[in-house]
Backbone atoms as SQL, in Angstrom:
CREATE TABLE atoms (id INTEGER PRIMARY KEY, chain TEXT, resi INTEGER, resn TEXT, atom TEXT, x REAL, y REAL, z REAL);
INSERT INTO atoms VALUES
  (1, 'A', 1, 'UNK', 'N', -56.318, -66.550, -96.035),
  (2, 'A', 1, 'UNK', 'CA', -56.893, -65.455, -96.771),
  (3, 'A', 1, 'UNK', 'C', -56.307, -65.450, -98.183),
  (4, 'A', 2, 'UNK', 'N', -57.113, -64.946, -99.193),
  (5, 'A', 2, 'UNK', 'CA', -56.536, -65.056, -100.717),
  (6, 'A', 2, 'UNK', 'C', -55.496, -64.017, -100.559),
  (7, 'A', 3, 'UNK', 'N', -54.738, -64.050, -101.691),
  (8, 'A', 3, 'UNK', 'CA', -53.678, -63.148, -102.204),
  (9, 'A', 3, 'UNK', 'C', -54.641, -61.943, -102.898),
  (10, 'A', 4, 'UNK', 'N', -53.958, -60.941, -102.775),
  (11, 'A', 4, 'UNK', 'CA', -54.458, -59.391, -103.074),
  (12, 'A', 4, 'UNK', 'C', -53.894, -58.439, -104.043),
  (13, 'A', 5, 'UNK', 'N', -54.171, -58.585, -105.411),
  (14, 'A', 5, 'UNK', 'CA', -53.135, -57.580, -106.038),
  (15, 'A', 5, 'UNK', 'C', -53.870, -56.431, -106.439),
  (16, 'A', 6, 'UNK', 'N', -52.160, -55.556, -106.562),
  (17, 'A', 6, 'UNK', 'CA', -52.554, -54.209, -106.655),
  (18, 'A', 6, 'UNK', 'C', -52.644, -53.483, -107.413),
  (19, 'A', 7, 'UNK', 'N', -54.092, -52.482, -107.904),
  (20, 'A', 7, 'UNK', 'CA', -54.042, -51.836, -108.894),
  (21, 'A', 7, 'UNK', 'C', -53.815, -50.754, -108.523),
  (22, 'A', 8, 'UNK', 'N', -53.562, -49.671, -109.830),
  (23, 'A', 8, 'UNK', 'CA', -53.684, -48.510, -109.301),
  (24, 'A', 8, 'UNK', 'C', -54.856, -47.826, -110.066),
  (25, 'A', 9, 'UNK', 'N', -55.180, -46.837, -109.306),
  (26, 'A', 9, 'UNK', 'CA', -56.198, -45.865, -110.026),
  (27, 'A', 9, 'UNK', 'C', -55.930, -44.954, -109.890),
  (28, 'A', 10, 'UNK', 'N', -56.171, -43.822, -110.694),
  (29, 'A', 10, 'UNK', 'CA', -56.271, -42.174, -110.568),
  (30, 'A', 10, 'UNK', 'C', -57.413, -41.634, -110.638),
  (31, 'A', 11, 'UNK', 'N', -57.904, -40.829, -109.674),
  (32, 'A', 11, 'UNK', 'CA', -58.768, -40.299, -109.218),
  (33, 'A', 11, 'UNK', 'C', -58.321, -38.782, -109.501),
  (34, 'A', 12, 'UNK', 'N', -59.553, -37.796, -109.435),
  (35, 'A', 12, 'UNK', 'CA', -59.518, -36.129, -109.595),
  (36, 'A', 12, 'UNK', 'C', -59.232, -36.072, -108.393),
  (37, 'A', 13, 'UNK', 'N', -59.243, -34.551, -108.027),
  (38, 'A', 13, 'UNK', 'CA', -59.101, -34.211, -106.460),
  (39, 'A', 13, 'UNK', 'C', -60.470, -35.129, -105.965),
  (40, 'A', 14, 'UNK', 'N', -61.399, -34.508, -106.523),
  (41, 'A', 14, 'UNK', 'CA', -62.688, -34.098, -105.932),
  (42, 'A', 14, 'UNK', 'C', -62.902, -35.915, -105.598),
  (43, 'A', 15, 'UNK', 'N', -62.933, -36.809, -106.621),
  (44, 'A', 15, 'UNK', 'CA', -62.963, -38.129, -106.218),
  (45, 'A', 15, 'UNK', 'C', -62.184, -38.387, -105.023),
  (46, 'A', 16, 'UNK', 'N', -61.073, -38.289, -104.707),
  (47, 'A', 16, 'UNK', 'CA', -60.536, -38.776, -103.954),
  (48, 'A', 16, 'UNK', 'C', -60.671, -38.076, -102.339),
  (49, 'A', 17, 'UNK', 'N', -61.639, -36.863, -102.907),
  (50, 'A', 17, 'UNK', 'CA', -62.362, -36.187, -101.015),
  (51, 'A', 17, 'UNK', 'C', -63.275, -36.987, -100.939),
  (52, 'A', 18, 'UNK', 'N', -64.018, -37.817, -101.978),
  (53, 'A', 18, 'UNK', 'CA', -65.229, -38.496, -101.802),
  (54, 'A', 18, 'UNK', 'C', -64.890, -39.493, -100.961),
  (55, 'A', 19, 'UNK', 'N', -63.983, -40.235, -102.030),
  (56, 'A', 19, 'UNK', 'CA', -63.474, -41.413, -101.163),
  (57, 'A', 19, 'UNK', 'C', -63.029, -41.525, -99.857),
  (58, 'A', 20, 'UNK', 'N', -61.934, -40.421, -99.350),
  (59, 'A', 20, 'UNK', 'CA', -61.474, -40.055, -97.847),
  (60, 'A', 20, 'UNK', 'C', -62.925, -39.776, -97.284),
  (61, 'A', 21, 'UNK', 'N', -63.909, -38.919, -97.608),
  (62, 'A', 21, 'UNK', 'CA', -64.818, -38.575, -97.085),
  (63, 'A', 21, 'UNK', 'C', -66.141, -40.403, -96.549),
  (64, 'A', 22, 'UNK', 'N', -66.182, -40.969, -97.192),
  (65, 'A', 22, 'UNK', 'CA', -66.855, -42.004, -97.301),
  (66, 'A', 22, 'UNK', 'C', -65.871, -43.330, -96.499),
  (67, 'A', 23, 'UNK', 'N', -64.910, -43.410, -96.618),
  (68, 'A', 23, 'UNK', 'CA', -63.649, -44.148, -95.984),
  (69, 'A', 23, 'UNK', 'C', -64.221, -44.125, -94.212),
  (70, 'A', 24, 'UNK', 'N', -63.961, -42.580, -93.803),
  (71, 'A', 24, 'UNK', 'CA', -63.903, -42.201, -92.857),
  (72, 'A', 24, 'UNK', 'C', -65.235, -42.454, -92.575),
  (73, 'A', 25, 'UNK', 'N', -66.232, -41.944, -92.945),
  (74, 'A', 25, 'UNK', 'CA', -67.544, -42.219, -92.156),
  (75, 'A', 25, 'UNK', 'C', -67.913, -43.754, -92.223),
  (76, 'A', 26, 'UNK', 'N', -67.488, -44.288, -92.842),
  (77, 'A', 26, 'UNK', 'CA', -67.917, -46.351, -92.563),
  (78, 'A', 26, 'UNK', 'C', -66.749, -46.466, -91.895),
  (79, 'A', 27, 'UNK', 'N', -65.903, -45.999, -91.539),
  (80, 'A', 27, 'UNK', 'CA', -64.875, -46.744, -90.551),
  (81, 'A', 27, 'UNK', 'C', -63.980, -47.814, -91.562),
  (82, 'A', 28, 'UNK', 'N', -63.823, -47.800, -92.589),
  (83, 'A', 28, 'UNK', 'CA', -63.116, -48.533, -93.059),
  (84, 'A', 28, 'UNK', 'C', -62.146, -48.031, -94.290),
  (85, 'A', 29, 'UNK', 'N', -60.952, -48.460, -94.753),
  (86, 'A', 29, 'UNK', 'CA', -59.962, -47.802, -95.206),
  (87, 'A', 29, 'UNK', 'C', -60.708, -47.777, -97.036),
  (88, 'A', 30, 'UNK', 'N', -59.773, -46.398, -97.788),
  (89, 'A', 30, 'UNK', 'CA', -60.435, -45.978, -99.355),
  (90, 'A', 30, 'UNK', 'C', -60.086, -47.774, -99.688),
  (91, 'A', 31, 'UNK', 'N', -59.255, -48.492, -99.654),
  (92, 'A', 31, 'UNK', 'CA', -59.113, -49.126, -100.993),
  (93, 'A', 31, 'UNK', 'C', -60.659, -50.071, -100.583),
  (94, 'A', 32, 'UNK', 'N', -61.167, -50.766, -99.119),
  (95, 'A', 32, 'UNK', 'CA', -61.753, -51.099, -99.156),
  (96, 'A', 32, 'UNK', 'C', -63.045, -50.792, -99.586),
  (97, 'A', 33, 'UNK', 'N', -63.504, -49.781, -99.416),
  (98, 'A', 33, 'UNK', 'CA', -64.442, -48.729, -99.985),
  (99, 'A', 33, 'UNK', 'C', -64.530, -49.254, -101.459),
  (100, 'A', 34, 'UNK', 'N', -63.193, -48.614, -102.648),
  (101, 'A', 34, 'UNK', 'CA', -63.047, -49.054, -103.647),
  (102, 'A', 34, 'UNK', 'C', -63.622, -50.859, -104.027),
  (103, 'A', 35, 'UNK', 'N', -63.072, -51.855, -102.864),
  (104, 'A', 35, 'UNK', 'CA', -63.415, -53.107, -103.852),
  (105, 'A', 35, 'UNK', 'C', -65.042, -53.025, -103.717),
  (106, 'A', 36, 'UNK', 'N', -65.742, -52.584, -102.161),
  (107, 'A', 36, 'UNK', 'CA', -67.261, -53.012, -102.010),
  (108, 'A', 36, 'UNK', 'C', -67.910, -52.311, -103.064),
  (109, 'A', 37, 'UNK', 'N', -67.368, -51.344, -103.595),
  (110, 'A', 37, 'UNK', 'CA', -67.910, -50.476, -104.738),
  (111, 'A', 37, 'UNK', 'C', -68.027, -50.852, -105.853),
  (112, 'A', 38, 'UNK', 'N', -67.160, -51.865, -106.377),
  (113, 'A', 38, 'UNK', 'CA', -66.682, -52.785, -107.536),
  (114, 'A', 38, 'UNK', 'C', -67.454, -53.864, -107.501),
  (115, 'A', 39, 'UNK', 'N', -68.186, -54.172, -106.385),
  (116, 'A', 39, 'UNK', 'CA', -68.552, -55.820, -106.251),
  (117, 'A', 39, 'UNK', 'C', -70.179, -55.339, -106.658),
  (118, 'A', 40, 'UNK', 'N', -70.575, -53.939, -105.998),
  (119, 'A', 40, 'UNK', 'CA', -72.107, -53.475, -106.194),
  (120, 'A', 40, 'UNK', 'C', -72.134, -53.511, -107.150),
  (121, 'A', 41, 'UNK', 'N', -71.077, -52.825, -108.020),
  (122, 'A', 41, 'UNK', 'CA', -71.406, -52.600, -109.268),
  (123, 'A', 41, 'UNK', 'C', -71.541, -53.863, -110.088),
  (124, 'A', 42, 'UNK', 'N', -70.349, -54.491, -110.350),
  (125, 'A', 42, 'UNK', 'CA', -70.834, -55.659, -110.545),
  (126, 'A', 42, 'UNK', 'C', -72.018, -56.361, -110.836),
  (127, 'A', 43, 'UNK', 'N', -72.659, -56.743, -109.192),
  (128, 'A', 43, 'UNK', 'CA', -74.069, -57.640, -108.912),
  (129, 'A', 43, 'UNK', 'C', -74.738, -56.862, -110.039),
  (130, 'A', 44, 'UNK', 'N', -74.912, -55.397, -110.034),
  (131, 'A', 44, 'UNK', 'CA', -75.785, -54.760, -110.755),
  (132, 'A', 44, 'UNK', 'C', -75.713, -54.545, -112.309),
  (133, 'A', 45, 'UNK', 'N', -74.645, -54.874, -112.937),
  (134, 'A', 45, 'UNK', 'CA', -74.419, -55.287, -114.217),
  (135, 'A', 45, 'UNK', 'C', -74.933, -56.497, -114.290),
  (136, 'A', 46, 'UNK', 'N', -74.830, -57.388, -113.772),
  (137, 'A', 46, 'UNK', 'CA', -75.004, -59.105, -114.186),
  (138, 'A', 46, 'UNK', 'C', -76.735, -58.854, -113.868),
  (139, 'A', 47, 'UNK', 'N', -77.267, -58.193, -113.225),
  (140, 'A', 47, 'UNK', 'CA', -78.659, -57.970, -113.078),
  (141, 'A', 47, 'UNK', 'C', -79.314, -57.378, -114.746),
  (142, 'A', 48, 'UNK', 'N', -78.139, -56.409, -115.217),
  (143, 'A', 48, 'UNK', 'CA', -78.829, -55.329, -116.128),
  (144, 'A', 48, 'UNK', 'C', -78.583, -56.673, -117.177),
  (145, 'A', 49, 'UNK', 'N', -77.498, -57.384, -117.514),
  (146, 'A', 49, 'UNK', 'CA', -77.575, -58.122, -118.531),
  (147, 'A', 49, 'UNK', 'C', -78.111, -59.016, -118.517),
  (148, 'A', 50, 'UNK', 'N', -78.733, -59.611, -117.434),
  (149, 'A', 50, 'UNK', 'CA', -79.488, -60.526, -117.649),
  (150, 'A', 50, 'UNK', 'C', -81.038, -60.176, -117.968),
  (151, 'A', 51, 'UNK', 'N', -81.280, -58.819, -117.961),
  (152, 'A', 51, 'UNK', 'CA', -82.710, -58.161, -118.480),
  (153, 'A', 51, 'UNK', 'C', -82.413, -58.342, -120.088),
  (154, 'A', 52, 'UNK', 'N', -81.359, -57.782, -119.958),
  (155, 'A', 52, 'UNK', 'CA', -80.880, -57.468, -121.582),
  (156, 'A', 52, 'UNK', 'C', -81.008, -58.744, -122.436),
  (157, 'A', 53, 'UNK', 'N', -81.216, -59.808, -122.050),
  (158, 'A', 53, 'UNK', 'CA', -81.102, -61.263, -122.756),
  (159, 'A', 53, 'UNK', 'C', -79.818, -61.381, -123.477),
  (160, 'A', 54, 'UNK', 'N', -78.504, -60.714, -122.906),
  (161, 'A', 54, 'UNK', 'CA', -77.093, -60.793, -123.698),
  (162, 'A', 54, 'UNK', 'C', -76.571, -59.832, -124.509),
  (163, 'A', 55, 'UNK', 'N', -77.367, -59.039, -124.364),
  (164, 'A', 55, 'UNK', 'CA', -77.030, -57.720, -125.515),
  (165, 'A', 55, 'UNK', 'C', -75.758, -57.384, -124.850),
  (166, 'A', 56, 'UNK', 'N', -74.610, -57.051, -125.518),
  (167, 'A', 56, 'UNK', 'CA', -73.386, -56.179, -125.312),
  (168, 'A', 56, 'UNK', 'C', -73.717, -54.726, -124.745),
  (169, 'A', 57, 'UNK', 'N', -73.814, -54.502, -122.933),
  (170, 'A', 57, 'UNK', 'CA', -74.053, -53.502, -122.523),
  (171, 'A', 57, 'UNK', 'C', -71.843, -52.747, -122.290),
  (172, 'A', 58, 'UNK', 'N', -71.128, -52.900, -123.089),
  (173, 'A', 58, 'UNK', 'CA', -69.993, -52.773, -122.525),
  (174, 'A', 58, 'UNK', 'C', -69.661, -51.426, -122.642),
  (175, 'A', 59, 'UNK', 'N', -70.391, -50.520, -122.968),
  (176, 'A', 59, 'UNK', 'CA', -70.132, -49.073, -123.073),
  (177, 'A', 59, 'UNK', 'C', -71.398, -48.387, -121.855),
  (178, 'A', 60, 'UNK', 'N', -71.084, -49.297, -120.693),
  (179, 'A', 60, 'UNK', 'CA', -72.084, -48.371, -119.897),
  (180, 'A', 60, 'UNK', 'C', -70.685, -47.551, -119.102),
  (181, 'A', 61, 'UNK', 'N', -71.954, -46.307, -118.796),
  (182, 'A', 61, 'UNK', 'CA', -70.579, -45.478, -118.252),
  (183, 'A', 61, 'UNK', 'C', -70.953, -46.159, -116.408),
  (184, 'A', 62, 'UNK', 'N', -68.972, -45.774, -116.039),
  (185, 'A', 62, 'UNK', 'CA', -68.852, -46.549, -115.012),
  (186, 'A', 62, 'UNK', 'C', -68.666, -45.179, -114.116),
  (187, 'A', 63, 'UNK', 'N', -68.818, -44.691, -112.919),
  (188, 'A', 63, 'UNK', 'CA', -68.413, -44.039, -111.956),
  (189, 'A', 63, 'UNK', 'C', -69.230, -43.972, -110.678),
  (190, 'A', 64, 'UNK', 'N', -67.851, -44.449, -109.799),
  (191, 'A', 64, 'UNK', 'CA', -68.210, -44.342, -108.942),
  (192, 'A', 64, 'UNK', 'C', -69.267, -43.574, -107.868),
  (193, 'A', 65, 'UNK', 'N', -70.223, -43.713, -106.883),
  (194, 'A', 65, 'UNK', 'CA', -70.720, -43.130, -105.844),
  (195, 'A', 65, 'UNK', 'C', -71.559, -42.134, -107.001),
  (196, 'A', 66, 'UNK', 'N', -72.100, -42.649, -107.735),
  (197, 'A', 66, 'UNK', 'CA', -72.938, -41.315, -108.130),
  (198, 'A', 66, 'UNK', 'C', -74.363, -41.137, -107.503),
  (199, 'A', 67, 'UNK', 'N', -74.413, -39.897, -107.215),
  (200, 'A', 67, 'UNK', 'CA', -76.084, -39.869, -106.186),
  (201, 'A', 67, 'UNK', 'C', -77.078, -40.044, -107.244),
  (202, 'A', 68, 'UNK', 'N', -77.417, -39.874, -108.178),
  (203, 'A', 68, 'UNK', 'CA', -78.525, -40.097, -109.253),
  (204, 'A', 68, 'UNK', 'C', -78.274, -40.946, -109.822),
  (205, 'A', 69, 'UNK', 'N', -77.568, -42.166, -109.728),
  (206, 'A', 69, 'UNK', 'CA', -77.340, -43.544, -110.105),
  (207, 'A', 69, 'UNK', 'C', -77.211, -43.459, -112.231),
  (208, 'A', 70, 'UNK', 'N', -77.196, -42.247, -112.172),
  (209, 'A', 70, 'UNK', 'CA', -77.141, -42.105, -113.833),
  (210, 'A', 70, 'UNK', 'C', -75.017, -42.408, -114.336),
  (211, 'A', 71, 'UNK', 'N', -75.211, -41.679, -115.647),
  (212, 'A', 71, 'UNK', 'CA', -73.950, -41.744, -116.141),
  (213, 'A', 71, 'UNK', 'C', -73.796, -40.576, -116.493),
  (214, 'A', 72, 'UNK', 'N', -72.346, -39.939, -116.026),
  (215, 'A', 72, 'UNK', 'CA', -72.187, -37.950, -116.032),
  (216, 'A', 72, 'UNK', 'C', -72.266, -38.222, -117.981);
């Protein structure tokens, strides 16, 4: 298995009920939650820039689990 390093993040309260809250119902622990969340996002950037034909999208806003897939 690869090596795993560790970041940290800070989360609000309210993020981090999301996360416990979402953890718990997939059965699987927050940090994992955190990377599958990172990897969606991801795929879905390399999707948006490749519409973009290369344009510098680097000021998209990032947050997590949002239900209207927008930026607060």
């Amino acid at each position: 298995m690869k090596r795993k390093d560790w970041v940290k993040v800070y989360l609000s309260d309210e993020q981090k009920r999301l996360l416990r809250r979402i953890a718990e119902s997939l059965g699987i622990g927050e940090s994992e939650v955190l990377r599958q969340a990172f990897m969606e996002y991801e795929k879905s950037i390399s999707l948006i820039t490749e519409k973009a034909h290369g344009k510098n999208l680097g000021k998209l806003c990032f947050s997590l689990f949002l239900q209207d897939n927008g930026c607060n």
